[in-house]
C-alpha positions in Angstrom: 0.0 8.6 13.2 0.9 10.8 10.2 2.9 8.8 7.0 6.0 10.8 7.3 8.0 11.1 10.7 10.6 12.8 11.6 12.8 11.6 14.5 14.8 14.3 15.9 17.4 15.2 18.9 19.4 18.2 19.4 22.6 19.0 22.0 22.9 21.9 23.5 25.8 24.9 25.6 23.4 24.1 28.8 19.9 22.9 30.1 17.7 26.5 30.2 17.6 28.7 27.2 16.0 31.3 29.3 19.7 31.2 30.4 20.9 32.4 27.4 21.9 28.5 26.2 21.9 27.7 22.6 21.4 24.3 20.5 24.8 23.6 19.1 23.9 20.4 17.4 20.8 19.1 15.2 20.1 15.5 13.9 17.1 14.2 12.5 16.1 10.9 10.6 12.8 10.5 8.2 10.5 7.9 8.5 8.4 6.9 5.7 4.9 4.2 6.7 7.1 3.6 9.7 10.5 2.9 7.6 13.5 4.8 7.8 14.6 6.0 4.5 18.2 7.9 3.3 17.4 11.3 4.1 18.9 12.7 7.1 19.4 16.5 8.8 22.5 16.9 10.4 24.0 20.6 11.9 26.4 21.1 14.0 26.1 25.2 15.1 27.7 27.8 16.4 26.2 28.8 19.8 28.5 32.5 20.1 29.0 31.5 24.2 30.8 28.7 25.6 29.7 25.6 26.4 28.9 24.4 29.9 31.6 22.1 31.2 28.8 19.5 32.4 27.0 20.0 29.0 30.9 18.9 27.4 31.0 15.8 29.7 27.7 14.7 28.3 28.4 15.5 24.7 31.7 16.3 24.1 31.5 19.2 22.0 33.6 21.7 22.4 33.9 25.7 21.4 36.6 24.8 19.1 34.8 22.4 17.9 32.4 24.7 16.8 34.6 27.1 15.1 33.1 28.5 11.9 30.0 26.2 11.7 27.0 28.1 10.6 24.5 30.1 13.2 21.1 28.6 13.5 19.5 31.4 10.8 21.4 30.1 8.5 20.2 26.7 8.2 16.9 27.8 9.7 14.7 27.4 6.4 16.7 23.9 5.1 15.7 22.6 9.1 12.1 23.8 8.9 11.6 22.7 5.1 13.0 19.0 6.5 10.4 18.8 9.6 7.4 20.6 7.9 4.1 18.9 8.3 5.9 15.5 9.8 5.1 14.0 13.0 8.0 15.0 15.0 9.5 11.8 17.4 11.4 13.1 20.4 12.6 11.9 23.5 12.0 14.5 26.5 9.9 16.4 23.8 9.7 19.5 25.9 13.4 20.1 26.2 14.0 20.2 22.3 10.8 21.9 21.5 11.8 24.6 24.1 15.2 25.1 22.6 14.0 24.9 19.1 11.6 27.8 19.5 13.9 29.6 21.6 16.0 29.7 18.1 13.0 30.6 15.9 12.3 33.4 17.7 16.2 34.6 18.2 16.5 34.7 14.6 13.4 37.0 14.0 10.4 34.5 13.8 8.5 36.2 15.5 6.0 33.7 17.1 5.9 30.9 14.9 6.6 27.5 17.1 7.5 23.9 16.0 4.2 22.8 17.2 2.4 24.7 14.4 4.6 23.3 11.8 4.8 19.9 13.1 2.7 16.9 15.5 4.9 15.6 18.4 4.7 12.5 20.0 7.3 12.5 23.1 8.9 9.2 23.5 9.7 9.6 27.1 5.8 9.7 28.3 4.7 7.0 26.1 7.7 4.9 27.2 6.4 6.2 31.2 2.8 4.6 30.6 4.1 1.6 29.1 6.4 0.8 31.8 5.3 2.8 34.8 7.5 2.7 37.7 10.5 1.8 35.4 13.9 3.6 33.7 12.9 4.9 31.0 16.0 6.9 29.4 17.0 6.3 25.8 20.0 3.9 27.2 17.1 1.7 29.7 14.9 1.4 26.3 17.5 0.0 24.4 18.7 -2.6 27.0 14.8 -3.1 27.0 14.0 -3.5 23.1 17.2 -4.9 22.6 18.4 -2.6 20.5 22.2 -1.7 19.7 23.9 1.4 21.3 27.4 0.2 22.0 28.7 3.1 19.6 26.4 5.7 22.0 30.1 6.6 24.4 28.9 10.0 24.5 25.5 11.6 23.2 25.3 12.9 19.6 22.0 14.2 18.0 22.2 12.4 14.8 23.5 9.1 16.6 20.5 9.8 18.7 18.1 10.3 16.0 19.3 6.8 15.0 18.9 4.9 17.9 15.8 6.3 19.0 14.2 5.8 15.3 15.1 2.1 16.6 13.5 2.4 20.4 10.4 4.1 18.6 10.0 1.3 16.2 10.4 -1.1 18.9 7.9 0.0 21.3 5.3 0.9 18.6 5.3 -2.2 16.8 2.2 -4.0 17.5 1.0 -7.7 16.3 -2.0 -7.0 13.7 -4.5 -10.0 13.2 -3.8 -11.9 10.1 -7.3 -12.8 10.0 -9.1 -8.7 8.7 -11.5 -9.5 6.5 -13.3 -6.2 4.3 -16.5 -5.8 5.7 -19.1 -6.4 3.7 -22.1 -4.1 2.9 -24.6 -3.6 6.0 -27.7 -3.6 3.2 -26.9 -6.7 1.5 -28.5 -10.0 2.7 -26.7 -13.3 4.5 -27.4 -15.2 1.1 -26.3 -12.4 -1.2 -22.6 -12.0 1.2 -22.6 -15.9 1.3 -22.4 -15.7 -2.2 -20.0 -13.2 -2.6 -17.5 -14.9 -0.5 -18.1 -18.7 -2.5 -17.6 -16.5 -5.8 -14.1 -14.9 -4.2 -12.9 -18.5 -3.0 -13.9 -20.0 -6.2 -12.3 -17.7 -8.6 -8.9 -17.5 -6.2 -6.0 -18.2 -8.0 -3.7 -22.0 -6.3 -1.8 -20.0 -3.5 2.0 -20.4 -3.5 3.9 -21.6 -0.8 6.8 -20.0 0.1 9.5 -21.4 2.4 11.4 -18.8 4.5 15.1 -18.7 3.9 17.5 -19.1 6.8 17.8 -15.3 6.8 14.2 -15.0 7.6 14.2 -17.9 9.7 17.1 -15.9 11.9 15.0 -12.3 11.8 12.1 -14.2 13.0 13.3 -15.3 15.5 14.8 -12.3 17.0 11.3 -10.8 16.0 9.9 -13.1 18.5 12.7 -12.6 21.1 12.1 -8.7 21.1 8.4 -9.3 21.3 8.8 -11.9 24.2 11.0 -9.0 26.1 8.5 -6.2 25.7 5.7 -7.7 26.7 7.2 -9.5 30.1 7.5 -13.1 28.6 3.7 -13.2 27.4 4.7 -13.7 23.6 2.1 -16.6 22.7 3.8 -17.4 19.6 7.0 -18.0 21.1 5.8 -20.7 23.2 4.5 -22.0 20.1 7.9 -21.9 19.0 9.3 -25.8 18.5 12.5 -26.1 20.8 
């Protein structure tokens, strides 16, 4: 997993640009160590052909809605400067990928690809071998995880971005031990590590104890709820839980 990610989802005139359809929107939202941070890419684009009237069911953009928003080459550089070198996050990867350099090379970029720019890790399979046999669109995840998407009437690629920034987060988040300790050196002997470790207790400063607030009580336990829910009720700690 790369430091920067970039979580990204576009809309579209229709579902095959080997039709001739054109992305007519563009959101994306950073990551940063697996936290989302302020900076965000948001387009919407003139396509220059109308819009399916299925595609305007699903996102409700319309041709007139489009009227005098920029072609993709003209936010082509500010959109690759954004995603360059990030681990792209996408749901269906191989729908936005296809589209995306189905752009690059309609505005004379010759052969380069968002896969030579970027990583991808596609949502949808990783959400398909976590919960085979299951719905896994963006809508089943967030029932799933929990997560927010009452706002989500119609699709939008930046309100997208958003929520799936949330799924991804969700279904990635894994309980580390508490208990990593730095290994020692493989050369050094059991007495020369024993006293190593009776030098580090010794010279530790008196811990402090730090109570949670009821804030933190409140986030942990909807910490524990989400991690009850994704793994089918096998949350350890939440049976540990007083009642």
């Amino acid at each position: 997993m790369r430091a920067r990610q970039v979580v990204l989802d576009t809309e579209t005139t229709g579902l095959d640009p080997a039709q001739g359809h054109r992305i007519i929107e563009i959101g994306c939202v950073e990551l940063v160590n697996r936290r989302p941070t302020e900076r965000r890419f948001h387009a919407y684009l003139q396509p220059d052909r109308l819009i399916d009237a299925e595609a305007v069911r699903v996102h409700g953009i319309t041709n007139e809605r489009l009227a005098g928003q920029p072609r993709f080459p003209d936010i082509a550089d500010a959109f690759l400067d954004f995603v360059r070198d990030a681990e792209l996050i996408i749901h269906n990867a191989p729908f936005d990928i296809g589209f995306l350099n189905h752009e690059l090379r309609s505005c004379g970029r010759g052969q380069l690809a968002i896969e030579q720019l970027c990583a991808v890790e596609d949502t949808l399979l990783l959400a398909r071998r976590r919960h085979p046999g299951q719905r896994n669109s963006l809508d089943a995840l967030c029932k799933r995880y929990n997560i927010d998407n009452s706002q989500r009437t119609l699709h939008g690629a930046l309100l997208d971005a958003e929520i799936l920034a949330d799924v991804y987060l969700a279904m990635t988040r894994q309980q580390s031990s508490m208990f990593e300790r730095e290994s020692h050196d493989a050369t050094a002997t059991p007495r020369a590590a024993a006293l190593r470790e009776t030098r580090a207790i010794r010279n530790r400063p008196p811990l402090s104890v730090v109570r949670a607030d009821l804030e933190e009580t409140r986030e942990h336990a909807r910490y524990l709820e989400l991690l009850d829910n994704s793994s089918g009720g096998q949350c350890v700690w939440k049976r540990l839980e007083p009642s």
